[in-house]
N, C-alpha and C positions, 0 to 999 in steps of 0.2 A: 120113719124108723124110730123107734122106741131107744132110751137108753140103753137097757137089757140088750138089745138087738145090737147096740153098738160097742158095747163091752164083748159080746160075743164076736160080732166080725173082728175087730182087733182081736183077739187073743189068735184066733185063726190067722191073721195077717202077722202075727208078730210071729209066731211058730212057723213060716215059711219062709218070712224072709223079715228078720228083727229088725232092720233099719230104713227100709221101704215099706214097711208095715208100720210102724208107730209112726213116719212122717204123713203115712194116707191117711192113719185116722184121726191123727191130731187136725190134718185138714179139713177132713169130714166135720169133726167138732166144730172147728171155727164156723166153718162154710152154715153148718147147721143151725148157730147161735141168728148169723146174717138170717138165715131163712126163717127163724120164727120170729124175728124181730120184724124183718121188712114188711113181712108178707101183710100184716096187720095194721101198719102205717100207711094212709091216705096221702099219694102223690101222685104228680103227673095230669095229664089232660088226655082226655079220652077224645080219640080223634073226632067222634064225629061232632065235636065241641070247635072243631076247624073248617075252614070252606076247604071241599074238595068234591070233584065228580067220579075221578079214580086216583086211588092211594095205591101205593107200590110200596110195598114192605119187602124194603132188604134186609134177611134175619140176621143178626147178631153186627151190626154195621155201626163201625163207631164215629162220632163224628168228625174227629181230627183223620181217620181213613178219606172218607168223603171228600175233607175239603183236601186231601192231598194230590186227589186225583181230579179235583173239579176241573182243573184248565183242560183234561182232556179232552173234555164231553161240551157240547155246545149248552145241552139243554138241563146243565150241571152249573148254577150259579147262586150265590147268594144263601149258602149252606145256613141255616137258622138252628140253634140247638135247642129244643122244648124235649119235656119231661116227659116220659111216658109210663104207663100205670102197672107197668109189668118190668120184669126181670130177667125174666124166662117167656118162653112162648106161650106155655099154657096159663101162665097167672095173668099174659096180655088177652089171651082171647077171651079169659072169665072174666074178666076185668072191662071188656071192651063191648063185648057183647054181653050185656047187661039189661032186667027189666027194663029199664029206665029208659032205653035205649031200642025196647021192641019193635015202635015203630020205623024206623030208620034201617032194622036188622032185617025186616021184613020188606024191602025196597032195595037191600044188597044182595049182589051176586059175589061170592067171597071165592075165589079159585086161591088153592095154596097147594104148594108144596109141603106144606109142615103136619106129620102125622098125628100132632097133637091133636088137630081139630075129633079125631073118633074118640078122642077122652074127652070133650068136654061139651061139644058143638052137637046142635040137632039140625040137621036141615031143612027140620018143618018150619024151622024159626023166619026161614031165609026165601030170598027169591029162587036164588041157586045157591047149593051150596057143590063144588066141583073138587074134590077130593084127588088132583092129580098123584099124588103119591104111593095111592092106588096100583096105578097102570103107568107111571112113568118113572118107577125108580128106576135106577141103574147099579144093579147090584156089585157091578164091579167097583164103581164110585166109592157105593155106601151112602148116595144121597139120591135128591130129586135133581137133574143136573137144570138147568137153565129152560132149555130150548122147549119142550113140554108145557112148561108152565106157561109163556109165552104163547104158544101154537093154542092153546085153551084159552087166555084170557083175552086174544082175538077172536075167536070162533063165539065164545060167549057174550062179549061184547056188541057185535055186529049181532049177533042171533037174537038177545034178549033188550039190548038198549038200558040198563038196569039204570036208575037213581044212582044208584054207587053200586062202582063196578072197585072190589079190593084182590090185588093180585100179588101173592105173598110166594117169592122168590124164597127157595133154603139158602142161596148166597149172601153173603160172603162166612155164612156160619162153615165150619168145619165139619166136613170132611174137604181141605182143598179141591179145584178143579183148577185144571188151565196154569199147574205148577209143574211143568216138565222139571226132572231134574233134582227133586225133591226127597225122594226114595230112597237115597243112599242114605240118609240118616237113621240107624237102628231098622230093625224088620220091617218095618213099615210105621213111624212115628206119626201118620196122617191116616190111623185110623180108616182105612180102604179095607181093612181084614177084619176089621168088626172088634180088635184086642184095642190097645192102646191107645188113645187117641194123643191129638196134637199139643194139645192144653197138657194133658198131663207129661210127653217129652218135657214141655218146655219145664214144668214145676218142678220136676225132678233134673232139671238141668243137661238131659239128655241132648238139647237145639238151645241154641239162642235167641233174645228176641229178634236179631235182627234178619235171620232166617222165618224167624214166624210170618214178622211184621210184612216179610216181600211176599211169601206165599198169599198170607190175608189180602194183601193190595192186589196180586195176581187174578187171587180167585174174586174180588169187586167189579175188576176189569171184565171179567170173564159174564156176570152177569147184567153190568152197563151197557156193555154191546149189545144184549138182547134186548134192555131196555128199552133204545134209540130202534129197535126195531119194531118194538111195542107200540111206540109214541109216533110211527109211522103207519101206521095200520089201524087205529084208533080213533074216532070221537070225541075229544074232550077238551072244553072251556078250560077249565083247570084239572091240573093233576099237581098230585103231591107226591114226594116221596121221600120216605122216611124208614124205619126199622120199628121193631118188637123190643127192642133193647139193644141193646151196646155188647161191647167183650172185656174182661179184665185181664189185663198179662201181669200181674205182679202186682198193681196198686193197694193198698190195704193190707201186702199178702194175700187177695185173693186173685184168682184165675177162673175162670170160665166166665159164666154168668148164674150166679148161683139165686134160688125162687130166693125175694127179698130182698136181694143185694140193693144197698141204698146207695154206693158208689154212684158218683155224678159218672164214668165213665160206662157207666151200668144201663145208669137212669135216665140219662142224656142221649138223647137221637138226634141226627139230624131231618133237617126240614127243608125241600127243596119245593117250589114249584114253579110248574111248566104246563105247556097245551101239548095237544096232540092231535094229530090232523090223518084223518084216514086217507091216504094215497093207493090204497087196493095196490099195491105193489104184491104181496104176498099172501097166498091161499093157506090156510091152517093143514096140515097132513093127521093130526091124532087126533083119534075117535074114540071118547073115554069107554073102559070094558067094564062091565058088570063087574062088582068082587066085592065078597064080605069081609069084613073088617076082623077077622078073629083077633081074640087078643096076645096069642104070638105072634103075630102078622104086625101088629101095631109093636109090640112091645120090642122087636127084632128091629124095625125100621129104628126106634128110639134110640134102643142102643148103640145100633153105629154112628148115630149122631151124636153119642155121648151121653145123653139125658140120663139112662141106668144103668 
């Protein structure tokens, strides 16, 4: 977005509603300044610079979440916080999947939930590249829910055996899951209607953090469980698990996770790892469906994630 573009959406945003209009674009501003700065600044460790067989990416998972919930989970210990080269999802997967890094991309089998991948990714690059997001939204959600992504990165694991097998969960990123009781806050402040999301209640004051903070730790839960279900059905000497980036509620004054943000709670993921021992306990049920990627289709998924 061009300055022009952005003197124009404010004036538009000040003429509907003059004081929730000048505080979104004065945020946008800020947010904006972060994102041409960050985005140009070399940080972080591109994972395949890490030992792992298969990485779990929980999007938007920060690391003080993680270790809040480590004592629940067995295979949850020794939380390590490393930098990662993204901010946002799409500057992590240009950023991660990189020339440099062809060979390695070409030996992954990458299953995600996160729709970024048709903006940026080619699957020629890849062993597999498995697009759940495709065929397992959940529109009532507003996201890819857990259990999908899961049932896919068994089914392709067992099927292909990949070098690196990466299974990129949309949890604990927003749209909640697994928050009964949530809903009575404004119309729907969690972003399930594809209006408002959760980040922006909270900026404008509509929730408090500590409403946010139990949702985000609800919906972490909600995709650990599937985790341990994962790491039950699975092959693997090592695994990792880590995030695409972090969430910001207020530090710096920023919120969400805006491209660039060089916030340590941004840029800081956590780093777990563990094995994984296939016990054939469970059969995978979803069988990915053909579908083209238009780019309302893509850009529809985005935004109820928040991204536009």
């Amino acid at each position: 977005m061009t300055f022009a573009d952005w003197v124009r959406r404010t004036t538009t945003r000040i003429r509907e509603n003059p004081s929730d209009g000048l505080r979104d674009s004065t945020y946008e501003l800020y947010a904006g300044a972060w994102r041409h700065l960050g985005w140009h600044v070399p940080r972080g460790v591109n994972v395949y610079d890490r030992e792992w067989d298969v990485l779990i990416v929980l999007d938007a998972c920060r690391v003080d979440l993680l270790r809040e919930v480590a004592d629940e989970y067995a295979f949850v210990s020794g939380v390590e916080s490393v930098g990662s080269v993204g901010s946002m999802s799409e500057e992590w997967m240009v950023k991660t999947f990189t020339t440099e890094y062809a060979a390695e991309t070409r030996e992954t089998a990458y299953v995600t939930g996160n729709a970024f991948s048709a903006e940026v990714l080619d699957a020629a690059d890849f062993q597999v590249l498995d697009e759940v997001w495709h065929y397992g939204w959940d529109d009532e959600l507003g996201t890819v829910p857990p259990d999908p992504v899961t049932d896919r990165a068994i089914a392709v694991g067992r099927e292909y055996a990949p070098d690196f097998l990466i299974v990129h969960y949309m949890q604990p990123h927003h749209p909640f899951v697994g928050t009964e009781g949530v809903d009575s806050f404004a119309a729907d402040p969690f972003g399930r209607d594809g209006g408002e999301t959760v980040v922006d209640a909270l900026r404008k004051g509509k929730i408090d953090r500590e409403t946010f903070w139990s949702a985000y730790r609800d919906t972490l839960r909600t995709v650990l469980d599937q985790v341990e279900l994962l790491l039950r059905n699975l092959d693997a000497d090592t695994v990792a698990i880590t995030a695409d980036h972090g969430d910001a509620i207020g530090e710096w004054g920023i919120y969400d996770h805006p491209a660039g943000c060089l916030h340590p709670v941004v840029k800081n993921v956590p780093w777990v790892k563990t094995s994984a021992t296939d016990l054939g306990e469970y059969d995978p049920s979803i069988t990915p469906q053909s579908s083209s990627a238009s780019s309302e289709n893509v850009e529809a998924r985005l935004q109820q994630l928040g991204y536009l």
